[in-house]
C-alpha positions in Angstrom: -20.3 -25.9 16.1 -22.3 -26.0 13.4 -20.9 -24.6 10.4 -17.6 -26.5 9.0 -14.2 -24.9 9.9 -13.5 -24.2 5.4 -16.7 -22.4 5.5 -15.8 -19.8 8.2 -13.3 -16.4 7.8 -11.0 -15.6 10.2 -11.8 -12.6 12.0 -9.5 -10.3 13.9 -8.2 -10.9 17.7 -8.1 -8.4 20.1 -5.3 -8.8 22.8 -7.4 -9.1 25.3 -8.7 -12.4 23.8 -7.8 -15.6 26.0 -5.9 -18.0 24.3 -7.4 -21.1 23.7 -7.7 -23.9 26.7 -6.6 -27.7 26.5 -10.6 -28.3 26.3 -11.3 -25.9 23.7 -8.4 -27.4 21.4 -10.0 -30.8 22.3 -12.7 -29.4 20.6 -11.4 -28.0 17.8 -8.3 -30.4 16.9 -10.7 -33.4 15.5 -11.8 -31.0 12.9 -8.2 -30.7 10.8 -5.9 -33.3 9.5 -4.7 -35.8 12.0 -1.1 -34.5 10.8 -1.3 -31.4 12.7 0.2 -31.5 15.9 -0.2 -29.1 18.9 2.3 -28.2 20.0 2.9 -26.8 23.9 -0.6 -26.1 23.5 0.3 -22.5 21.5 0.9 -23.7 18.0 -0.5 -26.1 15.6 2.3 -27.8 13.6 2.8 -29.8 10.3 5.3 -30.4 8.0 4.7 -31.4 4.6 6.9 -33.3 2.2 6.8 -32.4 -1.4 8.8 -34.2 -4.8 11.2 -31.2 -4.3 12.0 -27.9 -4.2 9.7 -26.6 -6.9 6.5 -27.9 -5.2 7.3 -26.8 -1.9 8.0 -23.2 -3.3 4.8 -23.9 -5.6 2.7 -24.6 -2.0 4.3 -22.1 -0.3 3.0 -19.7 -2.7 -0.6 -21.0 -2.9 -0.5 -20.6 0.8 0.6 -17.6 1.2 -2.1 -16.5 -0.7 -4.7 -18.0 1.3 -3.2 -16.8 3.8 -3.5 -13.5 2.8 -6.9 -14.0 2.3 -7.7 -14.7 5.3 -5.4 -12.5 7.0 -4.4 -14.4 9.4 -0.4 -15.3 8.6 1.5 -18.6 9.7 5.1 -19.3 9.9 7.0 -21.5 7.4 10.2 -22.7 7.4 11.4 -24.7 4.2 13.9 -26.9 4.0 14.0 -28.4 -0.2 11.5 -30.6 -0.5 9.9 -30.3 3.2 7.5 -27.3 4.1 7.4 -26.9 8.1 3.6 -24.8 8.8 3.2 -23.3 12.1 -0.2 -21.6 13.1 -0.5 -19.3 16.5 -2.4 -16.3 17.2 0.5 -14.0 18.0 -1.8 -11.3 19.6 -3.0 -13.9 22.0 0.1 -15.7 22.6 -1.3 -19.2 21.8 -4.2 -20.8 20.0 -7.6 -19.2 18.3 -10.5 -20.4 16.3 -8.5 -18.8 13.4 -5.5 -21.0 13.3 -7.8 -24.1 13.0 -10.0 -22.4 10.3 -6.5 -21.8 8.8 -5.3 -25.5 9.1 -8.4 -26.8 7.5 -8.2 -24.3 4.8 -4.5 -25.7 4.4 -6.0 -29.0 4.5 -8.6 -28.4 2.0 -5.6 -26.8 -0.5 -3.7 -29.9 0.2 -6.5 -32.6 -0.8 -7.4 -30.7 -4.0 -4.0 -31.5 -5.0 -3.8 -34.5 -4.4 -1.2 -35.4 -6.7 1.6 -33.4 -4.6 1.3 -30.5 -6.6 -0.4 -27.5 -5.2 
């Protein structure tokens, strides 16, 4: 891999697309936040804690956004000042290059703002 994961668009997945294996997420998983957790090796998890309610609505926002952008959609649950992110390639059933282009384009978002307000 030569090209950083921020640099990169997602593109779409066809269903016939294997999902990613434990040695292609070994691969990929170094290049995002240490925070992100895989999880049953289909999802990429983190949750993010925020001064309250505001920011997390104020990330959620900006995220959705990006996420639109790169049209490639997580799931978020929010709970006041705590932003739960979950990224899966539902077409696949599991993991794709795309949800860890995603995650370091969330990361990225995050470390602009480094103040805790996206």
């Amino acid at each position: 891999m030569t090209q950083q994961l921020t640099q990169l668009k997602c593109e779409p997945c066809r269903g016939d697309t294997p999902p990613f294996t434990q040695e292609e997420i070994a691969v990929y998983l170094p290049q995002v936040s240490g925070e992100w957790q895989v999880v049953d090796d289909t999802k990429l998890r983190r949750i993010f804690t925020w001064r309250g309610f505001l920011r997390s609505m104020l990330f959620v926002n900006a995220l959705a956004y990006l996420a639109e952008q790169e049209g490639h959609h997580p799931d978020m649950h929010i709970s006041y000042n705590r932003v739960t992110v979950e990224l899966t390639t539902h077409a696949i059933g599991g993991l794709s290059r795309n949800d860890f282009i995603l995650a370091a384009k969330i990361d990225q978002l995050v470390a602009a703002h480094a103040d805790g307000a996206p």
